[in-house]
N, C-alpha and C positions, 0 to 999 in steps of 0.2 A: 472552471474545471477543478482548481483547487477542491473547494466545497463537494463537488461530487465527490470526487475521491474520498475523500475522509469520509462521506457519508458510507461511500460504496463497502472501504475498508470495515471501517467500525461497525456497521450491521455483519459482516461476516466474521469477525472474532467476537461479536456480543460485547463489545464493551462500549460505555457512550465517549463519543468523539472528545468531549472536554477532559475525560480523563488518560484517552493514549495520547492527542496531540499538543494539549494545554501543558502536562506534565512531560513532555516529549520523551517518553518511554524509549528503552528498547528494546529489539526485536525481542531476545530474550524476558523482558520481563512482562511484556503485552503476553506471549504464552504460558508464565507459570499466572496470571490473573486472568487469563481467559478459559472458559469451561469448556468448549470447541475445541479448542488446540492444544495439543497434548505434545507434538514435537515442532522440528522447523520445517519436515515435509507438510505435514499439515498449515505454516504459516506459506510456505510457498504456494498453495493451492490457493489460497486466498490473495495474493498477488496475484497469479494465472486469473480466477474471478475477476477481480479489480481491473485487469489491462481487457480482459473480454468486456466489461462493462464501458468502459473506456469506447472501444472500439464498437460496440455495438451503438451509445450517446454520440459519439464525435469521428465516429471514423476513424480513429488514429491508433496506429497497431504498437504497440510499446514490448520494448526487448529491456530488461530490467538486469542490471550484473547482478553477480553474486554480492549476498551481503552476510560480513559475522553476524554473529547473535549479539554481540556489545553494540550494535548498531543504534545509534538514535532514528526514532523513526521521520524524526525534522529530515534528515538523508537521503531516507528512503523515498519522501514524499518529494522532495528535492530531482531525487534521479526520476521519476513517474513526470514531473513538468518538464523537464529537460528532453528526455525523450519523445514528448506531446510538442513541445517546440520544435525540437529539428524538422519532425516529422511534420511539421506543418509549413515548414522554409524548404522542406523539398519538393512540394505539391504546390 
């Protein structure tokens, strides 16, 4: 699930997976290198994406908290498994 994620992520801000998750970016600086995303509403719509893809591959409905723009995205993808986990111990 990990793998998808990143995939699912990185094809929707157009950047390849080696350079937001290898260099573990954050949120903030995946948007000023991504040509897509111009603010954090647009980085949030691409989370919305990614938990819909999620749930459309695996069934699993993921509620993601808020997160600053100094966020590493190591975190971010952190909070995406964490929520695929519970949601999988409560079914």
């Amino acid at each position: 699930m990990k793998d998808y994620i990143c995939e699912i992520f990185a094809q929707n801000v157009g950047l390849s997976i080696a350079e937001i998750f290898e260099n573990d970016l954050t949120l903030s600086a995946i948007i000023a290198r991504s040509d897509r995303l111009h603010n954090s509403i647009d980085l949030m719509e691409v989370f919305a994406k990614t938990a819909n893809m999620l749930k459309k591959q695996y069934g699993v409905q993921i509620r993601l908290p808020a997160f600053s723009l100094d966020t590493p995205i190591s975190d971010v993808l952190e909070a995406f498994l964490n929520e695929a986990e519970k949601v999988n111990t409560l079914t």
